[in-house]
mmCIF file of the N, C-alpha and C atoms, coordinates in Angstrom:
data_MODEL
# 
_entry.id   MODEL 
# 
loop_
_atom_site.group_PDB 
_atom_site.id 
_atom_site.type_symbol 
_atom_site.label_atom_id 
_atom_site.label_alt_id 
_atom_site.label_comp_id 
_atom_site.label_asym_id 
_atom_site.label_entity_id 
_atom_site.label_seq_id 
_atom_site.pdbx_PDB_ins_code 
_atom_site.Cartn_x 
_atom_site.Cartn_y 
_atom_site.Cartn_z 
_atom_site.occupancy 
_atom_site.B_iso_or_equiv 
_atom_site.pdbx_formal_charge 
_atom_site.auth_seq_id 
_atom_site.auth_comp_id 
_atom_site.auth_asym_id 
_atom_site.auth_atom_id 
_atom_site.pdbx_PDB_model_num 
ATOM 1   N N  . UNK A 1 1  ? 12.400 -17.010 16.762  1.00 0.00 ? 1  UNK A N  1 
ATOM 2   C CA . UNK A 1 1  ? 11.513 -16.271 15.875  1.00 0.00 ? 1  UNK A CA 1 
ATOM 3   C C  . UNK A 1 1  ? 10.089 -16.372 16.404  1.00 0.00 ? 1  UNK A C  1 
ATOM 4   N N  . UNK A 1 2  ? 9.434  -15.162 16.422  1.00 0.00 ? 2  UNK A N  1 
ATOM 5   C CA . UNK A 1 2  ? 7.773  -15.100 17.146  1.00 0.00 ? 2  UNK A CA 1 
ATOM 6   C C  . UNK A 1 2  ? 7.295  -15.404 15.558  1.00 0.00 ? 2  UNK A C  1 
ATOM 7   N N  . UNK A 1 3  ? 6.427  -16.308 16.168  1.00 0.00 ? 3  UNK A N  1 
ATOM 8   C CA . UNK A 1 3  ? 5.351  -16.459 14.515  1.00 0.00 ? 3  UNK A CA 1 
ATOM 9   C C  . UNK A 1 3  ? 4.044  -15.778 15.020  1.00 0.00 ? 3  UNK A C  1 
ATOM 10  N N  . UNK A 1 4  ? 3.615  -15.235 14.291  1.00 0.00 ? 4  UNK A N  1 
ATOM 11  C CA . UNK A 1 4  ? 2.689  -14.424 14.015  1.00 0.00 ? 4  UNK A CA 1 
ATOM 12  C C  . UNK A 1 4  ? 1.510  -14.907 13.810  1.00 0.00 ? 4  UNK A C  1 
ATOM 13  N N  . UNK A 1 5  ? 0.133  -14.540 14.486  1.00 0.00 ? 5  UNK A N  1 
ATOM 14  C CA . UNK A 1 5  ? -1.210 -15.074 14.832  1.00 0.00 ? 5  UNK A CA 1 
ATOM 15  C C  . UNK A 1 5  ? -1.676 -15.798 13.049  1.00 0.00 ? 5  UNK A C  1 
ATOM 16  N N  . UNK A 1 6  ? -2.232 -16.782 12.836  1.00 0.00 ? 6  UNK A N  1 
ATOM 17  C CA . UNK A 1 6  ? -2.352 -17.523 11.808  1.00 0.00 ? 6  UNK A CA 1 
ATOM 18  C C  . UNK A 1 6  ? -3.453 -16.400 10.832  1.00 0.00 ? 6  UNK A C  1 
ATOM 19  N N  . UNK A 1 7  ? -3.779 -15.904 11.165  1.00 0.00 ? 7  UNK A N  1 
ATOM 20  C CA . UNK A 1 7  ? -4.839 -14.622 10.097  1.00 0.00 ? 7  UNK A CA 1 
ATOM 21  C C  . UNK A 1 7  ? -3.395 -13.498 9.815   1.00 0.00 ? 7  UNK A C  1 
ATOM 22  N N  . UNK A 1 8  ? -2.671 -12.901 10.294  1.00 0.00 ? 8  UNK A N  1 
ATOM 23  C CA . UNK A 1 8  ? -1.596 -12.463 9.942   1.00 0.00 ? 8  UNK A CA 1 
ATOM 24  C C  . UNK A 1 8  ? -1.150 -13.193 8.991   1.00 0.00 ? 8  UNK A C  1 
ATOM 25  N N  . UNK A 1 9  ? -0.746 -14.543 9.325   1.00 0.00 ? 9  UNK A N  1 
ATOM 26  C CA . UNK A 1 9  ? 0.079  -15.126 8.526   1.00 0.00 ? 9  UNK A CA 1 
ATOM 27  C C  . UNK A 1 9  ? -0.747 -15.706 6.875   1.00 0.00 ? 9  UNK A C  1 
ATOM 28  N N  . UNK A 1 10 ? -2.089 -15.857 6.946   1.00 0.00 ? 10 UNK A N  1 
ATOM 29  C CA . UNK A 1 10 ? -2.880 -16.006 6.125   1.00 0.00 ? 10 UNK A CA 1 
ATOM 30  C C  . UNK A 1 10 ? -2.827 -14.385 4.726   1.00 0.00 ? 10 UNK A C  1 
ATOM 31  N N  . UNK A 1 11 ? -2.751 -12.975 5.363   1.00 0.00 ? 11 UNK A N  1 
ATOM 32  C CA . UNK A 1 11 ? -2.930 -12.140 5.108   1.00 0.00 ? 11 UNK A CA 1 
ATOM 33  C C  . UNK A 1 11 ? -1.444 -11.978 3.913   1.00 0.00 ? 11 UNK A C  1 
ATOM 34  N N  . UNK A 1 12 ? -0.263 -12.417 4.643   1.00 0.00 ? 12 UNK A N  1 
ATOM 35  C CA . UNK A 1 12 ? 0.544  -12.208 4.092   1.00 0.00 ? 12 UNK A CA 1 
ATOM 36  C C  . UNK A 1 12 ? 1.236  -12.752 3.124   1.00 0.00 ? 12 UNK A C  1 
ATOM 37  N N  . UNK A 1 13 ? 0.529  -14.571 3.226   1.00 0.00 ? 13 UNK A N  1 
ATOM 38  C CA . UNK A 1 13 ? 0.513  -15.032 1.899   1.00 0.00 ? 13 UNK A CA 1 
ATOM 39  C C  . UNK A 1 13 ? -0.506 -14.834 1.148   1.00 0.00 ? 13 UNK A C  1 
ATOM 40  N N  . UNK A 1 14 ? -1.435 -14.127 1.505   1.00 0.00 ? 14 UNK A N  1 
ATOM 41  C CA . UNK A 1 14 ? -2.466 -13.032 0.114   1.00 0.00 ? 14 UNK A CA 1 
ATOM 42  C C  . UNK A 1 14 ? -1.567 -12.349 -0.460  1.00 0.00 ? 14 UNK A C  1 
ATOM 43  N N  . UNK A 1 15 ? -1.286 -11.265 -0.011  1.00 0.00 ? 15 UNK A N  1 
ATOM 44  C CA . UNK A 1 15 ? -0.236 -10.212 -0.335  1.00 0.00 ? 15 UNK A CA 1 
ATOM 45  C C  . UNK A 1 15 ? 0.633  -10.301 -1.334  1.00 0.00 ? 15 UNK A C  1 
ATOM 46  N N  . UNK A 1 16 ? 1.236  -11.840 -0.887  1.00 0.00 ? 16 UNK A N  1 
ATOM 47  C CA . UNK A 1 16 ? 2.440  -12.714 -1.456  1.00 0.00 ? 16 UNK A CA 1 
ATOM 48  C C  . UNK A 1 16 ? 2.030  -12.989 -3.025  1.00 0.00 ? 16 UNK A C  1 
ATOM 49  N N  . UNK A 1 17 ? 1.497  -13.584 -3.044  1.00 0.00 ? 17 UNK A N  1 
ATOM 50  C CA . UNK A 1 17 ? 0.250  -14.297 -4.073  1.00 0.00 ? 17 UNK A CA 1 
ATOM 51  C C  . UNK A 1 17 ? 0.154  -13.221 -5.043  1.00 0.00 ? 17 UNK A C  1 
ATOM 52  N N  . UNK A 1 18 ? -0.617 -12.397 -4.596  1.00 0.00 ? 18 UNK A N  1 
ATOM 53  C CA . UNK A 1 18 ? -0.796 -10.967 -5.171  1.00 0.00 ? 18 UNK A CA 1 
ATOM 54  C C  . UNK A 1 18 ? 0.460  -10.127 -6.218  1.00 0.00 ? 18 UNK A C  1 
ATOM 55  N N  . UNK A 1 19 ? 1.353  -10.497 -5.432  1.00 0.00 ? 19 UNK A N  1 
ATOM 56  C CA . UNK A 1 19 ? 2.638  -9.264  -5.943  1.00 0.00 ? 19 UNK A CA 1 
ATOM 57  C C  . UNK A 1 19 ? 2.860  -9.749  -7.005  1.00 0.00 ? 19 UNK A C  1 
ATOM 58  N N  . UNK A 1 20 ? 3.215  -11.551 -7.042  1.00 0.00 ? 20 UNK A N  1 
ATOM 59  C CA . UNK A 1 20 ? 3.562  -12.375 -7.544  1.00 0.00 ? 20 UNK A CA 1 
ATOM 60  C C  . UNK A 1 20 ? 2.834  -12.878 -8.980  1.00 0.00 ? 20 UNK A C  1 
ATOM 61  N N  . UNK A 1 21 ? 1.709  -12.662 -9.081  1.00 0.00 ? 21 UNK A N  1 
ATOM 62  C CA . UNK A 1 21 ? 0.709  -13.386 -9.888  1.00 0.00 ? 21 UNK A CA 1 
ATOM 63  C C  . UNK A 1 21 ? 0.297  -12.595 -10.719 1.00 0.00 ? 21 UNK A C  1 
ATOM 64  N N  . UNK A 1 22 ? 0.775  -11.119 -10.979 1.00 0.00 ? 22 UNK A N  1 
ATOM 65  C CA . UNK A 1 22 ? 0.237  -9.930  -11.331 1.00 0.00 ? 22 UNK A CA 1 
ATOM 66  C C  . UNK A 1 22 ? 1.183  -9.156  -12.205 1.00 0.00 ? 22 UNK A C  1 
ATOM 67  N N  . UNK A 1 23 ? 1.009  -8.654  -13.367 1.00 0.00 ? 23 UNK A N  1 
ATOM 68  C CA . UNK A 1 23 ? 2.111  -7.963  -13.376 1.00 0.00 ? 23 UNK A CA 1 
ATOM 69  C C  . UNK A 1 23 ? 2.029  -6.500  -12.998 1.00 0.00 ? 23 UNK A C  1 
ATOM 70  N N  . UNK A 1 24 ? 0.815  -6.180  -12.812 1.00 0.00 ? 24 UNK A N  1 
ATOM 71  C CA . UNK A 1 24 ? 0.991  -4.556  -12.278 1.00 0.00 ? 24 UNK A CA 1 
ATOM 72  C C  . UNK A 1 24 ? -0.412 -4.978  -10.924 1.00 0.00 ? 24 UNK A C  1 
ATOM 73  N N  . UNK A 1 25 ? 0.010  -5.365  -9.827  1.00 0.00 ? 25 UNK A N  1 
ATOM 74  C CA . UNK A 1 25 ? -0.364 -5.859  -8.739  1.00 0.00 ? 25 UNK A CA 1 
ATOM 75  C C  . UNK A 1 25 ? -1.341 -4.514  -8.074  1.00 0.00 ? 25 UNK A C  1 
ATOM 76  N N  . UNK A 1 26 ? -2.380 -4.476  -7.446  1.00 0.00 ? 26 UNK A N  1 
ATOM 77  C CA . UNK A 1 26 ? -3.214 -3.719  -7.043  1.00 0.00 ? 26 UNK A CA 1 
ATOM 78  C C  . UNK A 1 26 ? -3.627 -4.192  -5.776  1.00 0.00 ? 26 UNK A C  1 
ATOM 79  N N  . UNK A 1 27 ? -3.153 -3.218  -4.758  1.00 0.00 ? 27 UNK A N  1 
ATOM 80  C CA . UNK A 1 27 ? -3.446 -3.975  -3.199  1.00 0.00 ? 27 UNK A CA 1 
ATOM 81  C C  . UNK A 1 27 ? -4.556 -2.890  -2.513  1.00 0.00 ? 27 UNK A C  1 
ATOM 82  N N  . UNK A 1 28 ? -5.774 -2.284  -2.966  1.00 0.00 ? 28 UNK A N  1 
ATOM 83  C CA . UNK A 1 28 ? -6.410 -1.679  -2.813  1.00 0.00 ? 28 UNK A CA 1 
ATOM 84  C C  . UNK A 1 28 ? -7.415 -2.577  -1.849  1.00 0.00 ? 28 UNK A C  1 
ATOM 85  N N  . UNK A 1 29 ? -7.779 -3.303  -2.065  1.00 0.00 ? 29 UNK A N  1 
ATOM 86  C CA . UNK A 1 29 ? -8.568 -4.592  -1.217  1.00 0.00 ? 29 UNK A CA 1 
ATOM 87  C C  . UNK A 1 29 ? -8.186 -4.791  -0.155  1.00 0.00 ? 29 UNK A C  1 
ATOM 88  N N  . UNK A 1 30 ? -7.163 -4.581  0.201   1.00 0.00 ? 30 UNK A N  1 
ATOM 89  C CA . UNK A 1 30 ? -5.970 -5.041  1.638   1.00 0.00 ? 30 UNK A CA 1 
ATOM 90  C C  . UNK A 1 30 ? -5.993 -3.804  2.684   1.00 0.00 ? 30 UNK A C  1 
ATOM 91  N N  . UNK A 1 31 ? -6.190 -3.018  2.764   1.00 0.00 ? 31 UNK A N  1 
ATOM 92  C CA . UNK A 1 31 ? -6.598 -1.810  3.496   1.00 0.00 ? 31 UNK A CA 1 
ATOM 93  C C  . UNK A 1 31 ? -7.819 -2.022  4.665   1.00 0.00 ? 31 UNK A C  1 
ATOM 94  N N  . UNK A 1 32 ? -8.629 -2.947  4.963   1.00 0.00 ? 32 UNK A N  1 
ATOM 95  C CA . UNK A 1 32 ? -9.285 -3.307  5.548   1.00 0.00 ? 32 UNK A CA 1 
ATOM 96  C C  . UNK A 1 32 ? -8.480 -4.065  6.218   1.00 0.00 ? 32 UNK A C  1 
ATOM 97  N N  . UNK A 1 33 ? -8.234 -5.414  5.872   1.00 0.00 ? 33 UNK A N  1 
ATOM 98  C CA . UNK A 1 33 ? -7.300 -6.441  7.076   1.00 0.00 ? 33 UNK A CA 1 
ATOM 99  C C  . UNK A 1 33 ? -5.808 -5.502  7.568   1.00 0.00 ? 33 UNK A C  1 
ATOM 100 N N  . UNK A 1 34 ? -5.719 -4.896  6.436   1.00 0.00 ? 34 UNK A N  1 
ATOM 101 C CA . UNK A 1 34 ? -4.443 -4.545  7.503   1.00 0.00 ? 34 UNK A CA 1 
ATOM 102 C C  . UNK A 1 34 ? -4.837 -3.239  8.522   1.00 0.00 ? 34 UNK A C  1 
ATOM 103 N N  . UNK A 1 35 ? -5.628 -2.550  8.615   1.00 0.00 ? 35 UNK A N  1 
ATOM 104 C CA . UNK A 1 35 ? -5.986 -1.841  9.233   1.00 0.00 ? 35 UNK A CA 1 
ATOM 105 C C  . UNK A 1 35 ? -6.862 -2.063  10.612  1.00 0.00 ? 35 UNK A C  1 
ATOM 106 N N  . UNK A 1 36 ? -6.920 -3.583  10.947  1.00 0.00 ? 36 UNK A N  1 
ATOM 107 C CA . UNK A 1 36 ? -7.562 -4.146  12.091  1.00 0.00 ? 36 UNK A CA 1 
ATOM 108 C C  . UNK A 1 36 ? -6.522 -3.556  12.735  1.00 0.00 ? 36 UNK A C  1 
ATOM 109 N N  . UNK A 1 37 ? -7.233 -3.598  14.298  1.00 0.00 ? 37 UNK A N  1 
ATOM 110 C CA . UNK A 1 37 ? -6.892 -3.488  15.423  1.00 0.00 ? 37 UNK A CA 1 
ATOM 111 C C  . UNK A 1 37 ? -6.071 -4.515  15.784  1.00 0.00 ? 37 UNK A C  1 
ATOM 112 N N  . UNK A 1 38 ? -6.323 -5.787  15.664  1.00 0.00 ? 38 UNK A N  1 
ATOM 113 C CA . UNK A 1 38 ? -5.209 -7.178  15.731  1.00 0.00 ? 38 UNK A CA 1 
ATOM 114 C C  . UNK A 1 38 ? -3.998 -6.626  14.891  1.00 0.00 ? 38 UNK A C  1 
ATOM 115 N N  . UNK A 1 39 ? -4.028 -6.341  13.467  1.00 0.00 ? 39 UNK A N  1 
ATOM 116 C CA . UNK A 1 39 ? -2.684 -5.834  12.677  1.00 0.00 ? 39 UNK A CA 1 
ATOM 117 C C  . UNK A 1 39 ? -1.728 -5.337  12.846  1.00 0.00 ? 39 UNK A C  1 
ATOM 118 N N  . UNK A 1 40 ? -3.010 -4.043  13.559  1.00 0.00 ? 40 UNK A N  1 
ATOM 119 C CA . UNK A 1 40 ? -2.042 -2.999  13.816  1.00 0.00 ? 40 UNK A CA 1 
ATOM 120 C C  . UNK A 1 40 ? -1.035 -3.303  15.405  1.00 0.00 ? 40 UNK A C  1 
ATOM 121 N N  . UNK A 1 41 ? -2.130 -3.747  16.395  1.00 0.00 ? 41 UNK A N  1 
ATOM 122 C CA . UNK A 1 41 ? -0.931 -3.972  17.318  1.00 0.00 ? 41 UNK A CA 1 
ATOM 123 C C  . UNK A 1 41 ? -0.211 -5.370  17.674  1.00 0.00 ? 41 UNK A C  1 
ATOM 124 N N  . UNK A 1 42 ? -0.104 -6.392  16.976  1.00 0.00 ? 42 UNK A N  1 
ATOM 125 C CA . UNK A 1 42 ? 1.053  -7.609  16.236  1.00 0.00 ? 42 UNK A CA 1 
ATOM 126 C C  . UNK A 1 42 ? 2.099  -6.496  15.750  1.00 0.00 ? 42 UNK A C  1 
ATOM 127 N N  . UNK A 1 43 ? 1.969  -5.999  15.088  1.00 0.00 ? 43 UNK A N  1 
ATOM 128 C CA . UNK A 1 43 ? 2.920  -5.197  14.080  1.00 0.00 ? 43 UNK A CA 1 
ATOM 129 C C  . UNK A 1 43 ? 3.794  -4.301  15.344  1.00 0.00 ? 43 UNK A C  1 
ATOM 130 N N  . UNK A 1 44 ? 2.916  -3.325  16.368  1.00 0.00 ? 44 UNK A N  1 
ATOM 131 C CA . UNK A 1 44 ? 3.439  -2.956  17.379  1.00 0.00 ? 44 UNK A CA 1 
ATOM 132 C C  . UNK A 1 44 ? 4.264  -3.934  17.984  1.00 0.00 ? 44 UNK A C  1 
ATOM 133 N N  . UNK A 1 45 ? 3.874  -4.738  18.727  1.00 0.00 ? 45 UNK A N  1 
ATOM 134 C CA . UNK A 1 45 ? 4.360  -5.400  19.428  1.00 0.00 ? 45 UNK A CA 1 
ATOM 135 C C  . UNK A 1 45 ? 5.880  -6.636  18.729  1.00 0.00 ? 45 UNK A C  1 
ATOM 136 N N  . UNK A 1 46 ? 5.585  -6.577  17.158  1.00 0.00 ? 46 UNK A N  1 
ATOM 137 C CA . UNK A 1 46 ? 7.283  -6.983  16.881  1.00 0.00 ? 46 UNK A CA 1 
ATOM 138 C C  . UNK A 1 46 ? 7.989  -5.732  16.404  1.00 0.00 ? 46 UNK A C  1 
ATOM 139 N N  . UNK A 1 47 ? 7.528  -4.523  16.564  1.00 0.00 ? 47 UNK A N  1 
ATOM 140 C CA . UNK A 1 47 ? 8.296  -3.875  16.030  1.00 0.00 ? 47 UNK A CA 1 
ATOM 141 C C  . UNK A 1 47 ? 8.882  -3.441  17.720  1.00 0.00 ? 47 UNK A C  1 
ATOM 142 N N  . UNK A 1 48 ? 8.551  -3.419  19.014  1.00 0.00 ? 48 UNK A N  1 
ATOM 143 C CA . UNK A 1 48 ? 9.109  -3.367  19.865  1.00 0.00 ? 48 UNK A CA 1 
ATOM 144 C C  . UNK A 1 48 ? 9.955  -4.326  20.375  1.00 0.00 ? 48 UNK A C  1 
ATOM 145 N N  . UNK A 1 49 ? 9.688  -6.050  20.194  1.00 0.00 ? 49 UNK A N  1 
ATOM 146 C CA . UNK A 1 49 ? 10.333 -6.858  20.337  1.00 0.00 ? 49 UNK A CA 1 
ATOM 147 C C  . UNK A 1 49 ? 11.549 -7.112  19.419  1.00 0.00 ? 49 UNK A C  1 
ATOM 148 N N  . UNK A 1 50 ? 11.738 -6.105  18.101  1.00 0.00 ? 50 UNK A N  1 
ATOM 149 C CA . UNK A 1 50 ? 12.698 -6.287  17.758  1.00 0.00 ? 50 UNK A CA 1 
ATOM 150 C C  . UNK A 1 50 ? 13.495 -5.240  17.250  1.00 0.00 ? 50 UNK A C  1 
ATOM 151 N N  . UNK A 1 51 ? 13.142 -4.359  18.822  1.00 0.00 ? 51 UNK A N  1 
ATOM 152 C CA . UNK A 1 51 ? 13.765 -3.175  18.988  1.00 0.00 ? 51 UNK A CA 1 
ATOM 153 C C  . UNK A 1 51 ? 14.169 -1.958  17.729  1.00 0.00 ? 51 UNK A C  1 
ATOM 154 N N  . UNK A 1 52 ? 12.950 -1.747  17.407  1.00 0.00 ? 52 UNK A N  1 
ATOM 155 C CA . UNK A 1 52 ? 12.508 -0.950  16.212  1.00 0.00 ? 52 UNK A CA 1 
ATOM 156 C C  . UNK A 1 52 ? 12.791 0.424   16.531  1.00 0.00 ? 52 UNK A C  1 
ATOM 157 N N  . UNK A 1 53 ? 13.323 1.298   16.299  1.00 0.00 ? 53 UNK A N  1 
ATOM 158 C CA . UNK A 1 53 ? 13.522 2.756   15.784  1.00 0.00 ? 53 UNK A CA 1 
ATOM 159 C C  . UNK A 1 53 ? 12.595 3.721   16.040  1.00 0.00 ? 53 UNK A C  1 
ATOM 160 N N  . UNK A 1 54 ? 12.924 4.577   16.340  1.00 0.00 ? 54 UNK A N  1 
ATOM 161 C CA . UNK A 1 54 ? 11.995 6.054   16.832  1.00 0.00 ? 54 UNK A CA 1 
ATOM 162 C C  . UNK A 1 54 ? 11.378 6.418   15.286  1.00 0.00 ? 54 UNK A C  1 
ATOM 163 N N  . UNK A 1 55 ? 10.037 6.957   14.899  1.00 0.00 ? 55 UNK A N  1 
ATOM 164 C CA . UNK A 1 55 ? 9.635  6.964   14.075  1.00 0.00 ? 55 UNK A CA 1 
ATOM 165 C C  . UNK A 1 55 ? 9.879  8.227   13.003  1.00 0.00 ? 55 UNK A C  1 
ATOM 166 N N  . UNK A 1 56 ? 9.319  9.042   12.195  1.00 0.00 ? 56 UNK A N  1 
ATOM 167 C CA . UNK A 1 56 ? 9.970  10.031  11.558  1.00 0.00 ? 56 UNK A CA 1 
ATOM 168 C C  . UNK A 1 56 ? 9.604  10.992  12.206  1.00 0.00 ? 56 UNK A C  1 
ATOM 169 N N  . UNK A 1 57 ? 8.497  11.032  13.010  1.00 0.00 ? 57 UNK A N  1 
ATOM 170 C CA . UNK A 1 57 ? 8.168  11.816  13.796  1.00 0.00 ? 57 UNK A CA 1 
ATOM 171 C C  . UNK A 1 57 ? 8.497  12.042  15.451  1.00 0.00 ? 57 UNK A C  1 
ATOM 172 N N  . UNK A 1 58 ? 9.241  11.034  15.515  1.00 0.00 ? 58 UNK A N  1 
ATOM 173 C CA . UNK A 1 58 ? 10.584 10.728  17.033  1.00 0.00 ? 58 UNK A CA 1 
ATOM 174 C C  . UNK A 1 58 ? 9.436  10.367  18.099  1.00 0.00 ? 58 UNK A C  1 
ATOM 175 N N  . UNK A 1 59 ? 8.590  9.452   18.490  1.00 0.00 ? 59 UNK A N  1 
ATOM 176 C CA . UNK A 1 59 ? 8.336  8.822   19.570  1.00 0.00 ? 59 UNK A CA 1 
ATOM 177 C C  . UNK A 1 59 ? 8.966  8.030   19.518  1.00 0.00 ? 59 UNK A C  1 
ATOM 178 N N  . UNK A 1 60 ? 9.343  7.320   20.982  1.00 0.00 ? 60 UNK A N  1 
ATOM 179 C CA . UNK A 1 60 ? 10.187 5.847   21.046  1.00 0.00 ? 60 UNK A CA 1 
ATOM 180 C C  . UNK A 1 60 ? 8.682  5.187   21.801  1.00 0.00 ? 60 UNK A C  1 
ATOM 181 N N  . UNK A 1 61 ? 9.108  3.866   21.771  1.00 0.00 ? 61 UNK A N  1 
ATOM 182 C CA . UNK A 1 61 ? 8.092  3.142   22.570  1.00 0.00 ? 61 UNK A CA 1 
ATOM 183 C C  . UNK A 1 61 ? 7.515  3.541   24.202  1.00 0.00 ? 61 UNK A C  1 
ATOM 184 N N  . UNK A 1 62 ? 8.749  4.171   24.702  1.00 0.00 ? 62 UNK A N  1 
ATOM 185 C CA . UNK A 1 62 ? 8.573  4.582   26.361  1.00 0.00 ? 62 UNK A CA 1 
ATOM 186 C C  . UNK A 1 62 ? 7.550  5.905   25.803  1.00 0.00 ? 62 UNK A C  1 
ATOM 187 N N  . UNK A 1 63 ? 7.587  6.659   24.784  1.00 0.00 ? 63 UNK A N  1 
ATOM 188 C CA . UNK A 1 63 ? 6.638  7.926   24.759  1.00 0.00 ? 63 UNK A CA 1 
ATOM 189 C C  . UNK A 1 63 ? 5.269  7.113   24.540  1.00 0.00 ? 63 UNK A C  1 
ATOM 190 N N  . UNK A 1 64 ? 5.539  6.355   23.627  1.00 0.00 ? 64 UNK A N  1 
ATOM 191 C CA . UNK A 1 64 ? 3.739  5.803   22.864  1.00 0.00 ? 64 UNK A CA 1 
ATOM 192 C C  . UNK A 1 64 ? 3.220  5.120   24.510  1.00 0.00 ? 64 UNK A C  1 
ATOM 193 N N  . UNK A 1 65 ? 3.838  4.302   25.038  1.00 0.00 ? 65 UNK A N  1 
ATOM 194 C CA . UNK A 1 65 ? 3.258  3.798   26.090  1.00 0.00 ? 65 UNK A CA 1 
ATOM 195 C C  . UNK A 1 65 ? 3.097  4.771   27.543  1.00 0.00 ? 65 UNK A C  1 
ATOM 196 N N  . UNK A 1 66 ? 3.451  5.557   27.514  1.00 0.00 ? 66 UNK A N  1 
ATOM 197 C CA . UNK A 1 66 ? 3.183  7.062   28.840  1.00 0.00 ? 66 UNK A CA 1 
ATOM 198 C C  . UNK A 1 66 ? 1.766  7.703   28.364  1.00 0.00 ? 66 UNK A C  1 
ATOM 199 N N  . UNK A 1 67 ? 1.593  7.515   26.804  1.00 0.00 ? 67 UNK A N  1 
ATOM 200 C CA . UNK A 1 67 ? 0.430  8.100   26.219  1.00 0.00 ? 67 UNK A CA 1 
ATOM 201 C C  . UNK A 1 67 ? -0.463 7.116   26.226  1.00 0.00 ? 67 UNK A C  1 
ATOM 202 N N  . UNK A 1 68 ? -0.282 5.788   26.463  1.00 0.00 ? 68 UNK A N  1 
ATOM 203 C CA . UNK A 1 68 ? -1.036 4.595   25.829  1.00 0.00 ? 68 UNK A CA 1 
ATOM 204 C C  . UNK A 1 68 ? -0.783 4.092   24.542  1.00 0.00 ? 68 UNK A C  1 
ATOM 205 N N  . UNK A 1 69 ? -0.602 2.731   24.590  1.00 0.00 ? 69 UNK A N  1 
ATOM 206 C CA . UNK A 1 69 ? -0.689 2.001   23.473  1.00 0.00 ? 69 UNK A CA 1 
ATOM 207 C C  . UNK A 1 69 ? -1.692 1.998   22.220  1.00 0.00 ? 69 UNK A C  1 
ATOM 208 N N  . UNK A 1 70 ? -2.817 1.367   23.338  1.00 0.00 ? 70 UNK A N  1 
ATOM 209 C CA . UNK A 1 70 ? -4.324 1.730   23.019  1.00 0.00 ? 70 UNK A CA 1 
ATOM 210 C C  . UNK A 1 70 ? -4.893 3.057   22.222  1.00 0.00 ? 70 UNK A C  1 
ATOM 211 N N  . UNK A 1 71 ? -4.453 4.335   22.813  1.00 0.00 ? 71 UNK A N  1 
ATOM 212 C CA . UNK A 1 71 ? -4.641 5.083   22.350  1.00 0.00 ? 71 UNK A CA 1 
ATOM 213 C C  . UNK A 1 71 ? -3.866 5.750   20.749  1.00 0.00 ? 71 UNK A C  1 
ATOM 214 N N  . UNK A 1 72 ? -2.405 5.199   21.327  1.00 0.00 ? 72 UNK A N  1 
ATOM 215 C CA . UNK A 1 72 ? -1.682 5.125   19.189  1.00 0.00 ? 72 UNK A CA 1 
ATOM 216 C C  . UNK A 1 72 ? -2.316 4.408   18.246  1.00 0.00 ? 72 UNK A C  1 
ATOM 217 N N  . UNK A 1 73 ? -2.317 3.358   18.798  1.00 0.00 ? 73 UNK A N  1 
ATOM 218 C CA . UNK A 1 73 ? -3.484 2.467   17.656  1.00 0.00 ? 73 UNK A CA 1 
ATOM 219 C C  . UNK A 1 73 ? -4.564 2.955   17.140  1.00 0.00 ? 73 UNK A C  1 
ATOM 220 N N  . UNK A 1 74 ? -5.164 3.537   17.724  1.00 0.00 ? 74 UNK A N  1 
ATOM 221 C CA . UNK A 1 74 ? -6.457 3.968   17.192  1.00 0.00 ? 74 UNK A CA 1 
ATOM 222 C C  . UNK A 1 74 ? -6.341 5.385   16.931  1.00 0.00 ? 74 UNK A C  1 
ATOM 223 N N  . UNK A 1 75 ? -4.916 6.126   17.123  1.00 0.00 ? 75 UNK A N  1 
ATOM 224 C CA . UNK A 1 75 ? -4.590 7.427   16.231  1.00 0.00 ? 75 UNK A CA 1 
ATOM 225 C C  . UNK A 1 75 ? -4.358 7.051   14.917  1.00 0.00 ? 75 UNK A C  1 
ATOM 226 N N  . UNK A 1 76 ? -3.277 6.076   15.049  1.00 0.00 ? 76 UNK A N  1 
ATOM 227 C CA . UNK A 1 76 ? -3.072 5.492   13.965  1.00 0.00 ? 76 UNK A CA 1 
ATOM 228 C C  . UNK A 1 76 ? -3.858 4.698   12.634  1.00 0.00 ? 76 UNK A C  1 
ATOM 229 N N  . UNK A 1 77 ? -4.820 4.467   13.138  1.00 0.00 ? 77 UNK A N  1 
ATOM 230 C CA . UNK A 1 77 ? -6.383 4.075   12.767  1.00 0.00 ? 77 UNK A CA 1 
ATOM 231 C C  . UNK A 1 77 ? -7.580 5.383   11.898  1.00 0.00 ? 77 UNK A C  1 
ATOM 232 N N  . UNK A 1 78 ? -7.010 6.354   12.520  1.00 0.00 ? 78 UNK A N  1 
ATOM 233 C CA . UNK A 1 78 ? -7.839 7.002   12.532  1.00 0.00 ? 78 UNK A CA 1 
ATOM 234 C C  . UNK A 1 78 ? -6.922 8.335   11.344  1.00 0.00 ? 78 UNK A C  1 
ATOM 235 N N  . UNK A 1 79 ? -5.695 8.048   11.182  1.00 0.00 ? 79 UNK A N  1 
ATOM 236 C CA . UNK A 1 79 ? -5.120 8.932   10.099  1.00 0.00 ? 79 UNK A CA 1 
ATOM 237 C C  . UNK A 1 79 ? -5.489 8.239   8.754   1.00 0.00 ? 79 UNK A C  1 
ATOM 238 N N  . UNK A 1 80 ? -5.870 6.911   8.294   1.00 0.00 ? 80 UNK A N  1 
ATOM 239 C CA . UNK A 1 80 ? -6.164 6.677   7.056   1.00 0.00 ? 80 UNK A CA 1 
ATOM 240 C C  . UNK A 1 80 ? -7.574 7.298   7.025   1.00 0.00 ? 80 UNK A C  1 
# 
């Protein structure tokens, strides 16, 4: 199992906390950390290491990386 950079892992027992502690939970605040550049490509990089699925829109990893990595991330960044 890859463990995940300790601010990831910090983020997600927020999250945790959150769902949990609440009864009608509001994750409006969380849109900032998860939208880092660190987030977003951790998240890349296990969703390739654990051989993750073509998306709804059908790139596989060999397309995102012919285009750049770098450059999805910050498409991806840039649709919220």
């Amino acid at each position: 199992m890859t463990k995940a950079p300790i601010s990831l892992q910090d983020l997600r027992r927020r999250i945790d906390r959150q769902a949990t502690s609440e009864q009608a939970p509001r994750f409006w605040g969380l849109l900032g950390p998860v939208a880092t550049r660190a987030t977003r490509a951790e998240a890349y990089h296990q969703a390739k290491r654990n051989g993750g699925a073509p998306g709804l829109d059908g790139p596989t990893f060999g397309d995102i990386e012919a285009g750049g990595v770098e450059r999805f991330l910050a498409d991806i960044r840039a649709a919220w």
